[in-house]
C-alpha positions in Angstrom: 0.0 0.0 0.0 1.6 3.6 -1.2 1.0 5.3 2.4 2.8 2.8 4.0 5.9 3.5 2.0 7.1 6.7 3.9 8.8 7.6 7.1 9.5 10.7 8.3 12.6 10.5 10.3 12.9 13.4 13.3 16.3 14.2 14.6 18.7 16.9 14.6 22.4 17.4 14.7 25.2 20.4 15.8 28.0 21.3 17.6 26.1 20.9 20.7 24.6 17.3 20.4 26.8 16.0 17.9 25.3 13.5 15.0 24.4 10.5 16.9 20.6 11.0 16.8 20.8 11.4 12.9 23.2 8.6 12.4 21.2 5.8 13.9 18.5 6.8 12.4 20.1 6.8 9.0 21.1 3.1 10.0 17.3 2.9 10.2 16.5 4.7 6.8 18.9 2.7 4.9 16.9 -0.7 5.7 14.0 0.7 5.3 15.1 2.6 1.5 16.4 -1.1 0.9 12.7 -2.5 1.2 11.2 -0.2 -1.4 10.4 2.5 1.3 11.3 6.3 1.3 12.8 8.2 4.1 12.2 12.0 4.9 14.3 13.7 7.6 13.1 16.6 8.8 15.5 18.8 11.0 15.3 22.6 12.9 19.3 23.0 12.2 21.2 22.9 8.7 24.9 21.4 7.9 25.9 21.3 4.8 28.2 17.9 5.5 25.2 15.9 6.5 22.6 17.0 4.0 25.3 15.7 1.3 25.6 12.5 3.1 22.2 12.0 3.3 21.2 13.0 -0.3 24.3 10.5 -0.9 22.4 7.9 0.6 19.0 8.3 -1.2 16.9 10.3 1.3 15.2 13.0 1.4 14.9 16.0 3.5 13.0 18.8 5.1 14.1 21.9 7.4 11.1 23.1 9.5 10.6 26.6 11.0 9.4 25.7 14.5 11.8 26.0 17.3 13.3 22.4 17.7 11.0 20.3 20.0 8.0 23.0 20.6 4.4 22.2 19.9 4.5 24.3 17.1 7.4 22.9 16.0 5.5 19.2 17.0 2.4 20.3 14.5 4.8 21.3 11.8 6.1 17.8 11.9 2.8 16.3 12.1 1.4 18.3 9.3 4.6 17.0 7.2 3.6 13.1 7.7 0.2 14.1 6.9 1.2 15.3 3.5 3.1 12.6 2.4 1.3 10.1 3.8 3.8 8.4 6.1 3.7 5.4 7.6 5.6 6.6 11.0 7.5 9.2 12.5 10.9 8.2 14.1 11.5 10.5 16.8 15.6 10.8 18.4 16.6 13.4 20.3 16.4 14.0 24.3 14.6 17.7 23.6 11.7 15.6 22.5 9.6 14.9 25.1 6.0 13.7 26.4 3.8 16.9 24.7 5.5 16.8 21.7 4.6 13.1 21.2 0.9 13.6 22.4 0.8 16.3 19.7 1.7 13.8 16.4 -0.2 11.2 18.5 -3.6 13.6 18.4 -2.8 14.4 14.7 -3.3 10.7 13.8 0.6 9.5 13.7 1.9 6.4 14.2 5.4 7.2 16.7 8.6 5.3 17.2 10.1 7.2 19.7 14.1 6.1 20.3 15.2 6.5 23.7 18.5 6.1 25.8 17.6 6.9 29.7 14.0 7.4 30.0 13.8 11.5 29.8 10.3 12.1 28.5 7.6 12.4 31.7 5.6 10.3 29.5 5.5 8.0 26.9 2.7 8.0 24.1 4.5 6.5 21.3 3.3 3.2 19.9 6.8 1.7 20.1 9.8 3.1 22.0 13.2 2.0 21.1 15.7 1.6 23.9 18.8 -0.1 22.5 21.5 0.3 25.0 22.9 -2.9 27.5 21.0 -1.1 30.5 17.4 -0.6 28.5 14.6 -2.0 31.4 10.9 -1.4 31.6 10.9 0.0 34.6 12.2 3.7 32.4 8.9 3.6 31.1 6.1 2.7 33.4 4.6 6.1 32.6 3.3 4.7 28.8 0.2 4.3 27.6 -1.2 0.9 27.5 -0.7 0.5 23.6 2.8 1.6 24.5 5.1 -1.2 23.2 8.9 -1.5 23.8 11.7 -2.5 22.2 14.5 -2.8 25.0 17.9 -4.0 24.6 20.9 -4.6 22.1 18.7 -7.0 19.6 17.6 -3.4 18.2 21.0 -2.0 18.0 21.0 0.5 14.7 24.1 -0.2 12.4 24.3 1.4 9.6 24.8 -0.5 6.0 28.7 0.0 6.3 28.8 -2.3 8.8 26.7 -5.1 7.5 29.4 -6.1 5.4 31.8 -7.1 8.3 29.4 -9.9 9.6 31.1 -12.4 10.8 34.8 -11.1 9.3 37.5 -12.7 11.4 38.9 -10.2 13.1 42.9 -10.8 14.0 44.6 -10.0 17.2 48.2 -9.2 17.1 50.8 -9.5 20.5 51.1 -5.8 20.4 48.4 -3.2 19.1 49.9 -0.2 17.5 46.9 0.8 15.4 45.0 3.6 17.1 41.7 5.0 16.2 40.7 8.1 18.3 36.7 8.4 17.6 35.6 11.6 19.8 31.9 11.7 18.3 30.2 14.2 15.8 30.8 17.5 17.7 33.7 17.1 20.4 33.4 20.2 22.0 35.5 19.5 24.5 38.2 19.0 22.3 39.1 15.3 23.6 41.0 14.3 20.3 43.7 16.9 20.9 44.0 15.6 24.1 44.1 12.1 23.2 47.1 13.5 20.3 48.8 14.8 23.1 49.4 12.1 25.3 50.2 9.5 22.4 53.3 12.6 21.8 54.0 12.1 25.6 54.6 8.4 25.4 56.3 8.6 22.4 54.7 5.6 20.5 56.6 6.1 17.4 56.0 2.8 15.8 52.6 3.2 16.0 49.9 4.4 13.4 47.1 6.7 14.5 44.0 7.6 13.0 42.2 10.6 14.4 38.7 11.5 13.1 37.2 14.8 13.0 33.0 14.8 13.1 31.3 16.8 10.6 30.2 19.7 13.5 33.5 19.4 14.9 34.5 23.1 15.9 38.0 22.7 16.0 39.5 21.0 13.4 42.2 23.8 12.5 44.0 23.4 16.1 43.9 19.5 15.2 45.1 20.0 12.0 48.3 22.1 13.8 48.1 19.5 16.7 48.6 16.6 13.8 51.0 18.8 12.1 52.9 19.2 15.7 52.9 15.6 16.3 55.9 13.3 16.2 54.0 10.6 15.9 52.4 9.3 12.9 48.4 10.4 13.0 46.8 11.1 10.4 43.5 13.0 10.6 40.3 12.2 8.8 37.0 14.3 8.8 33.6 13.9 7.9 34.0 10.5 7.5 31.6 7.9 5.7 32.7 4.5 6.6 34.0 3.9 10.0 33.7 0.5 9.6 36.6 0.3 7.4 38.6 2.6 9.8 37.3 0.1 12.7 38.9 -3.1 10.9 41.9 -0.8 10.2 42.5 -0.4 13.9 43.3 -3.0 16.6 42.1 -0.3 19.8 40.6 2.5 20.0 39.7 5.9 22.1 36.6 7.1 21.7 33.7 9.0 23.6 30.9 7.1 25.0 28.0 7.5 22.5 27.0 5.4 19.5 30.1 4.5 18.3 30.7 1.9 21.3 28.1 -0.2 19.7 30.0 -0.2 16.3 32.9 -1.1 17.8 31.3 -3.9 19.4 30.3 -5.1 16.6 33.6 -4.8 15.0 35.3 -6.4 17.6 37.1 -3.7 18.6 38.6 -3.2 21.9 38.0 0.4 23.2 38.5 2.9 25.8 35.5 5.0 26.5 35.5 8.6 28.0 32.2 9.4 29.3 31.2 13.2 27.6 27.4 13.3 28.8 25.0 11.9 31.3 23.5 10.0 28.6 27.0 7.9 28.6 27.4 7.3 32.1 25.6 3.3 32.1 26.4 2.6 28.4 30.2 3.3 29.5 29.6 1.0 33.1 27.3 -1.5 31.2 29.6 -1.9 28.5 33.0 -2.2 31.2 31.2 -4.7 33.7 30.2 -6.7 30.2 33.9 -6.8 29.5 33.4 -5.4 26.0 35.3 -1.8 26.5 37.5 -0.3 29.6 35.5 2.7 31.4 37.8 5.5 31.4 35.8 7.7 33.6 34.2 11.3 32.6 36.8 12.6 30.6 36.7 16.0 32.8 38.9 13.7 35.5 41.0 11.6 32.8 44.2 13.0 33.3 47.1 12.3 30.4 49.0 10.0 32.7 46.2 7.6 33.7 45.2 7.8 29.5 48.4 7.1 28.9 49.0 3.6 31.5 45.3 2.2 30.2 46.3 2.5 26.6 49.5 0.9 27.8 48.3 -1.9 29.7 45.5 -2.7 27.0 47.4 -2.8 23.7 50.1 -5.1 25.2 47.2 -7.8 26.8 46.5 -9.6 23.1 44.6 -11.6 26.1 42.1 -9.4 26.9 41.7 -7.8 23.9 40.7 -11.1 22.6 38.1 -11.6 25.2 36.6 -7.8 24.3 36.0 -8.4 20.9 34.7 -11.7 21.3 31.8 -10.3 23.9 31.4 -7.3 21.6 30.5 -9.5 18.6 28.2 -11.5 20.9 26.5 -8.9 22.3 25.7 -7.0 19.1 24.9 -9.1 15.8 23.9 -6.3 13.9 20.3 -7.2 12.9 19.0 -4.4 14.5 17.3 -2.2 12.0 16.2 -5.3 10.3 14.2 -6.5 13.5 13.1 -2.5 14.5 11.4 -2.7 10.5 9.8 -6.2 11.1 8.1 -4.1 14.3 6.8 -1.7 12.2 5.3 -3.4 10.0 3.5 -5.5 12.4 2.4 -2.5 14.2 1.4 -1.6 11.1 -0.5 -4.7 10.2 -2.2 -4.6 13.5 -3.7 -1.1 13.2 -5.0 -1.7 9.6 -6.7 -4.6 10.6 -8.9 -2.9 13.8 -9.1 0.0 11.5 -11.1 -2.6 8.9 -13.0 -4.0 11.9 
Protein backbone atom coordinates (compact mmCIF):
# COMPACT_ATOMS: atom_id res chain seq x y z
CA UNK A 1 0.00 0.00 0.00
CA UNK A 2 1.58 3.57 -1.21
CA UNK A 3 0.96 5.27 2.37
CA UNK A 4 2.78 2.80 3.99
CA UNK A 5 5.89 3.45 2.02
CA UNK A 6 7.12 6.74 3.86
CA UNK A 7 8.84 7.65 7.13
CA UNK A 8 9.47 10.73 8.31
CA UNK A 9 12.61 10.53 10.32
CA UNK A 10 12.90 13.43 13.33
CA UNK A 11 16.29 14.20 14.56
CA UNK A 12 18.72 16.94 14.62
CA UNK A 13 22.45 17.41 14.74
CA UNK A 14 25.24 20.42 15.79
CA UNK A 15 28.00 21.27 17.57
CA UNK A 16 26.11 20.90 20.74
CA UNK A 17 24.60 17.25 20.42
CA UNK A 18 26.76 15.98 17.93
CA UNK A 19 25.29 13.47 15.03
CA UNK A 20 24.36 10.51 16.92
CA UNK A 21 20.58 11.01 16.77
CA UNK A 22 20.82 11.44 12.87
CA UNK A 23 23.20 8.56 12.37
CA UNK A 24 21.24 5.78 13.93
CA UNK A 25 18.51 6.84 12.43
CA UNK A 26 20.08 6.81 8.96
CA UNK A 27 21.06 3.11 9.97
CA UNK A 28 17.25 2.89 10.22
CA UNK A 29 16.51 4.66 6.82
CA UNK A 30 18.92 2.71 4.90
CA UNK A 31 16.93 -0.67 5.72
CA UNK A 32 14.01 0.72 5.33
CA UNK A 33 15.13 2.61 1.49
CA UNK A 34 16.40 -1.14 0.89
CA UNK A 35 12.68 -2.49 1.20
CA UNK A 36 11.15 -0.16 -1.39
CA UNK A 37 10.40 2.53 1.28
CA UNK A 38 11.29 6.30 1.33
CA UNK A 39 12.79 8.24 4.08
CA UNK A 40 12.21 11.96 4.95
CA UNK A 41 14.31 13.69 7.64
CA UNK A 42 13.06 16.56 8.79
CA UNK A 43 15.55 18.84 10.96
CA UNK A 44 15.33 22.58 12.85
CA UNK A 45 19.34 23.00 12.19
CA UNK A 46 21.21 22.94 8.74
CA UNK A 47 24.85 21.45 7.90
CA UNK A 48 25.94 21.27 4.76
CA UNK A 49 28.25 17.87 5.55
CA UNK A 50 25.22 15.90 6.46
CA UNK A 51 22.57 16.99 3.97
CA UNK A 52 25.32 15.75 1.35
CA UNK A 53 25.65 12.55 3.14
CA UNK A 54 22.22 11.98 3.27
CA UNK A 55 21.22 12.99 -0.30
CA UNK A 56 24.31 10.48 -0.93
CA UNK A 57 22.44 7.88 0.60
CA UNK A 58 18.97 8.32 -1.23
CA UNK A 59 16.93 10.26 1.30
CA UNK A 60 15.20 13.02 1.43
CA UNK A 61 14.92 15.97 3.53
CA UNK A 62 13.00 18.84 5.09
CA UNK A 63 14.11 21.92 7.42
CA UNK A 64 11.10 23.11 9.54
CA UNK A 65 10.59 26.65 11.00
CA UNK A 66 9.42 25.71 14.53
CA UNK A 67 11.76 25.97 17.29
CA UNK A 68 13.25 22.44 17.71
CA UNK A 69 11.02 20.27 20.04
CA UNK A 70 7.97 22.97 20.58
CA UNK A 71 4.39 22.16 19.88
CA UNK A 72 4.49 24.31 17.10
CA UNK A 73 7.42 22.94 16.04
CA UNK A 74 5.54 19.22 17.00
CA UNK A 75 2.37 20.30 14.50
CA UNK A 76 4.82 21.31 11.77
CA UNK A 77 6.06 17.78 11.94
CA UNK A 78 2.84 16.33 12.10
CA UNK A 79 1.35 18.33 9.34
CA UNK A 80 4.57 17.04 7.17
CA UNK A 81 3.59 13.11 7.66
CA UNK A 82 0.22 14.07 6.92
CA UNK A 83 1.24 15.30 3.53
CA UNK A 84 3.15 12.61 2.40
CA UNK A 85 1.33 10.12 3.79
CA UNK A 86 3.80 8.44 6.08
CA UNK A 87 3.66 5.37 7.62
CA UNK A 88 5.65 6.62 10.99
CA UNK A 89 7.48 9.22 12.50
CA UNK A 90 10.95 8.16 14.14
CA UNK A 91 11.48 10.46 16.78
CA UNK A 92 15.57 10.82 18.42
CA UNK A 93 16.61 13.41 20.33
CA UNK A 94 16.43 14.01 24.27
CA UNK A 95 14.65 17.70 23.62
CA UNK A 96 11.75 15.57 22.53
CA UNK A 97 9.57 14.92 25.11
CA UNK A 98 6.00 13.72 26.38
CA UNK A 99 3.80 16.87 24.70
CA UNK A 100 5.47 16.81 21.75
CA UNK A 101 4.61 13.15 21.17
CA UNK A 102 0.94 13.57 22.36
CA UNK A 103 0.76 16.28 19.75
CA UNK A 104 1.74 13.77 16.41
CA UNK A 105 -0.21 11.22 18.51
CA UNK A 106 -3.60 13.59 18.39
CA UNK A 107 -2.75 14.36 14.68
CA UNK A 108 -3.34 10.74 13.80
CA UNK A 109 0.60 9.45 13.75
CA UNK A 110 1.86 6.44 14.23
CA UNK A 111 5.39 7.22 16.66
CA UNK A 112 8.59 5.30 17.19
CA UNK A 113 10.09 7.21 19.69
CA UNK A 114 14.08 6.11 20.33
CA UNK A 115 15.22 6.54 23.73
CA UNK A 116 18.51 6.13 25.81
CA UNK A 117 17.60 6.93 29.65
CA UNK A 118 14.01 7.36 29.99
CA UNK A 119 13.78 11.50 29.76
CA UNK A 120 10.26 12.13 28.54
CA UNK A 121 7.63 12.44 31.69
CA UNK A 122 5.58 10.33 29.52
CA UNK A 123 5.50 8.00 26.90
CA UNK A 124 2.73 7.97 24.09
CA UNK A 125 4.48 6.45 21.25
CA UNK A 126 3.34 3.16 19.87
CA UNK A 127 6.80 1.67 20.11
CA UNK A 128 9.75 3.11 22.01
CA UNK A 129 13.17 2.01 21.10
CA UNK A 130 15.67 1.64 23.89
CA UNK A 131 18.81 -0.06 22.48
CA UNK A 132 21.51 0.29 25.00
CA UNK A 133 22.90 -2.86 27.51
CA UNK A 134 21.01 -1.07 30.54
CA UNK A 135 17.37 -0.56 28.55
CA UNK A 136 14.59 -2.01 31.39
CA UNK A 137 10.86 -1.37 31.62
CA UNK A 138 10.92 0.04 34.59
CA UNK A 139 12.22 3.73 32.37
CA UNK A 140 8.86 3.62 31.06
CA UNK A 141 6.11 2.66 33.44
CA UNK A 142 4.61 6.11 32.61
CA UNK A 143 3.32 4.74 28.82
CA UNK A 144 0.18 4.25 27.62
CA UNK A 145 -1.23 0.92 27.52
CA UNK A 146 -0.66 0.54 23.63
CA UNK A 147 2.81 1.65 24.50
CA UNK A 148 5.14 -1.20 23.17
CA UNK A 149 8.92 -1.45 23.75
CA UNK A 150 11.74 -2.46 22.22
CA UNK A 151 14.46 -2.79 24.96
CA UNK A 152 17.90 -3.99 24.58
CA UNK A 153 20.91 -4.56 22.12
CA UNK A 154 18.74 -7.01 19.64
CA UNK A 155 17.57 -3.44 18.21
CA UNK A 156 21.00 -2.00 17.99
CA UNK A 157 21.01 0.53 14.73
CA UNK A 158 24.05 -0.18 12.38
CA UNK A 159 24.26 1.44 9.57
CA UNK A 160 24.80 -0.53 6.02
CA UNK A 161 28.68 -0.05 6.27
CA UNK A 162 28.79 -2.30 8.79
CA UNK A 163 26.74 -5.13 7.46
CA UNK A 164 29.45 -6.11 5.43
CA UNK A 165 31.79 -7.11 8.29
CA UNK A 166 29.38 -9.87 9.57
CA UNK A 167 31.06 -12.42 10.82
CA UNK A 168 34.77 -11.10 9.32
CA UNK A 169 37.50 -12.69 11.44
CA UNK A 170 38.86 -10.18 13.13
CA UNK A 171 42.87 -10.79 14.03
CA UNK A 172 44.55 -10.02 17.16
CA UNK A 173 48.21 -9.19 17.14
CA UNK A 174 50.83 -9.50 20.54
CA UNK A 175 51.06 -5.81 20.44
CA UNK A 176 48.38 -3.16 19.10
CA UNK A 177 49.94 -0.22 17.52
CA UNK A 178 46.93 0.84 15.41
CA UNK A 179 44.99 3.58 17.06
CA UNK A 180 41.72 4.96 16.18
CA UNK A 181 40.73 8.13 18.32
CA UNK A 182 36.70 8.37 17.62
CA UNK A 183 35.63 11.59 19.82
CA UNK A 184 31.91 11.67 18.34
CA UNK A 185 30.16 14.16 15.84
CA UNK A 186 30.79 17.47 17.69
CA UNK A 187 33.68 17.10 20.44
CA UNK A 188 33.35 20.20 22.04
CA UNK A 189 35.53 19.55 24.54
CA UNK A 190 38.22 18.98 22.30
CA UNK A 191 39.13 15.34 23.58
CA UNK A 192 40.98 14.31 20.33
CA UNK A 193 43.70 16.85 20.91
CA UNK A 194 44.02 15.61 24.11
CA UNK A 195 44.13 12.07 23.25
CA UNK A 196 47.10 13.48 20.34
CA UNK A 197 48.77 14.84 23.11
CA UNK A 198 49.37 12.08 25.35
CA UNK A 199 50.16 9.53 22.43
CA UNK A 200 53.34 12.65 21.84
CA UNK A 201 53.97 12.13 25.64
CA UNK A 202 54.61 8.44 25.37
CA UNK A 203 56.25 8.61 22.36
CA UNK A 204 54.73 5.62 20.46
CA UNK A 205 56.64 6.09 17.42
CA UNK A 206 55.99 2.79 15.82
CA UNK A 207 52.63 3.20 16.04
CA UNK A 208 49.88 4.45 13.42
CA UNK A 209 47.12 6.75 14.50
CA UNK A 210 44.04 7.56 12.96
CA UNK A 211 42.20 10.61 14.35
CA UNK A 212 38.71 11.45 13.12
CA UNK A 213 37.22 14.79 12.96
CA UNK A 214 32.95 14.77 13.06
CA UNK A 215 31.29 16.76 10.61
CA UNK A 216 30.21 19.71 13.52
CA UNK A 217 33.50 19.44 14.95
CA UNK A 218 34.45 23.06 15.90
CA UNK A 219 38.03 22.66 16.01
CA UNK A 220 39.46 20.98 13.36
CA UNK A 221 42.24 23.85 12.48
CA UNK A 222 43.99 23.44 16.09
CA UNK A 223 43.89 19.46 15.23
CA UNK A 224 45.07 20.01 12.03
CA UNK A 225 48.32 22.08 13.80
CA UNK A 226 48.09 19.53 16.74
CA UNK A 227 48.64 16.57 13.75
CA UNK A 228 51.03 18.79 12.07
CA UNK A 229 52.89 19.25 15.65
CA UNK A 230 52.91 15.59 16.31
CA UNK A 231 55.87 13.35 16.24
CA UNK A 232 54.02 10.59 15.92
CA UNK A 233 52.35 9.29 12.91
CA UNK A 234 48.40 10.35 12.96
CA UNK A 235 46.80 11.09 10.36
CA UNK A 236 43.51 13.02 10.59
CA UNK A 237 40.29 12.24 8.78
CA UNK A 238 37.02 14.34 8.83
CA UNK A 239 33.62 13.87 7.88
CA UNK A 240 34.02 10.49 7.51
CA UNK A 241 31.61 7.86 5.65
CA UNK A 242 32.70 4.51 6.58
CA UNK A 243 33.99 3.90 10.04
CA UNK A 244 33.73 0.51 9.64
CA UNK A 245 36.58 0.27 7.41
CA UNK A 246 38.56 2.65 9.80
CA UNK A 247 37.32 0.09 12.74
CA UNK A 248 38.91 -3.06 10.89
CA UNK A 249 41.90 -0.81 10.20
CA UNK A 250 42.51 -0.40 13.89
CA UNK A 251 43.33 -3.02 16.59
CA UNK A 252 42.11 -0.29 19.78
CA UNK A 253 40.59 2.53 19.98
CA UNK A 254 39.74 5.87 22.10
CA UNK A 255 36.64 7.09 21.74
CA UNK A 256 33.73 8.99 23.64
CA UNK A 257 30.88 7.10 25.04
CA UNK A 258 28.03 7.52 22.52
CA UNK A 259 27.00 5.42 19.45
CA UNK A 260 30.11 4.50 18.29
CA UNK A 261 30.69 1.86 21.27
CA UNK A 262 28.10 -0.20 19.71
CA UNK A 263 30.03 -0.16 16.26
CA UNK A 264 32.94 -1.06 17.75
CA UNK A 265 31.26 -3.91 19.38
CA UNK A 266 30.26 -5.07 16.56
CA UNK A 267 33.62 -4.83 14.98
CA UNK A 268 35.32 -6.42 17.58
CA UNK A 269 37.12 -3.66 18.56
CA UNK A 270 38.62 -3.21 21.95
CA UNK A 271 37.99 0.36 23.25
CA UNK A 272 38.48 2.93 25.78
CA UNK A 273 35.50 5.04 26.48
CA UNK A 274 35.48 8.63 27.97
CA UNK A 275 32.18 9.38 29.35
CA UNK A 276 31.24 13.19 27.60
CA UNK A 277 27.41 13.34 28.80
CA UNK A 278 25.00 11.90 31.32
CA UNK A 279 23.47 10.04 28.57
CA UNK A 280 27.03 7.93 28.62
CA UNK A 281 27.43 7.33 32.12
CA UNK A 282 25.58 3.29 32.08
CA UNK A 283 26.42 2.64 28.35
CA UNK A 284 30.22 3.32 29.55
CA UNK A 285 29.61 1.00 33.09
CA UNK A 286 27.26 -1.46 31.19
CA UNK A 287 29.62 -1.87 28.54
CA UNK A 288 32.97 -2.16 31.23
CA UNK A 289 31.22 -4.67 33.72
CA UNK A 290 30.16 -6.73 30.22
CA UNK A 291 33.87 -6.76 29.49
CA UNK A 292 33.37 -5.40 26.01
CA UNK A 293 35.32 -1.84 26.54
CA UNK A 294 37.53 -0.29 29.59
CA UNK A 295 35.50 2.71 31.39
CA UNK A 296 37.76 5.53 31.40
CA UNK A 297 35.75 7.67 33.57
CA UNK A 298 34.25 11.29 32.58
CA UNK A 299 36.81 12.65 30.61
CA UNK A 300 36.72 15.96 32.76
CA UNK A 301 38.91 13.72 35.51
CA UNK A 302 41.01 11.64 32.79
CA UNK A 303 44.23 12.96 33.35
CA UNK A 304 47.11 12.27 30.43
CA UNK A 305 49.00 10.00 32.73
CA UNK A 306 46.22 7.65 33.69
CA UNK A 307 45.24 7.76 29.50
CA UNK A 308 48.39 7.05 28.88
CA UNK A 309 49.01 3.63 31.46
CA UNK A 310 45.28 2.18 30.24
CA UNK A 311 46.35 2.53 26.60
CA UNK A 312 49.50 0.86 27.80
CA UNK A 313 48.33 -1.93 29.72
CA UNK A 314 45.47 -2.65 26.98
CA UNK A 315 47.40 -2.75 23.66
CA UNK A 316 50.07 -5.07 25.17
CA UNK A 317 47.20 -7.76 26.75
CA UNK A 318 46.47 -9.59 23.09
CA UNK A 319 44.59 -11.61 26.08
CA UNK A 320 42.15 -9.43 26.94
CA UNK A 321 41.72 -7.80 23.85
CA UNK A 322 40.74 -11.09 22.59
CA UNK A 323 38.07 -11.63 25.20
CA UNK A 324 36.64 -7.76 24.33
CA UNK A 325 36.03 -8.44 20.92
CA UNK A 326 34.74 -11.70 21.33
CA UNK A 327 31.83 -10.33 23.87
CA UNK A 328 31.42 -7.34 21.60
CA UNK A 329 30.49 -9.54 18.62
CA UNK A 330 28.24 -11.48 20.94
CA UNK A 331 26.46 -8.95 22.25
CA UNK A 332 25.73 -6.96 19.12
CA UNK A 333 24.86 -9.08 15.76
CA UNK A 334 23.94 -6.34 13.87
CA UNK A 335 20.30 -7.18 12.85
CA UNK A 336 19.03 -4.44 14.51
CA UNK A 337 17.35 -2.15 12.02
CA UNK A 338 16.17 -5.34 10.27
CA UNK A 339 14.24 -6.45 13.47
CA UNK A 340 13.15 -2.53 14.48
CA UNK A 341 11.36 -2.74 10.48
CA UNK A 342 9.84 -6.23 11.10
CA UNK A 343 8.05 -4.09 14.28
CA UNK A 344 6.80 -1.69 12.21
CA UNK A 345 5.34 -3.43 9.98
CA UNK A 346 3.46 -5.53 12.43
CA UNK A 347 2.43 -2.47 14.25
CA UNK A 348 1.36 -1.64 11.10
CA UNK A 349 -0.48 -4.69 10.16
CA UNK A 350 -2.23 -4.57 13.48
CA UNK A 351 -3.66 -1.10 13.18
CA UNK A 352 -5.00 -1.66 9.60
CA UNK A 353 -6.75 -4.62 10.61
CA UNK A 354 -8.88 -2.85 13.78
CA UNK A 355 -9.15 -0.03 11.46
CA UNK A 356 -11.07 -2.57 8.91
CA UNK A 357 -13.01 -3.95 11.91
Amino acid sequence: MAHLQTIIFRADAGPDIGTGHVMRCLALAQAWLERGGRAVFAMSRRFLELESRLTAQGVDFIYLAGESGSQAEALETACLAQRSGAAWIVIDGYNFGAEYQKQIKDQGGRVLFIDDYGHAAYYYADLVLNQNLHARGELYQNRTPDTRLLLGCDYILLRHEFQTWRGWPRDIPAQARNLLITMGGSDPENLTQQVISTLGELGLIDWDCIAVAGPTNPHYAQLVSAVQASSLSVRLERNVTDMSTLMAWADVAVSAGGTVCWEMAFMGLPNLVMITADNQVEVAQWLHQQGVAVNLGWSRDISSLFLGDQLTRLSSDAGRRTQMSRQGRRIVDGLGPARVIAELNKVNHHLDLTDEE
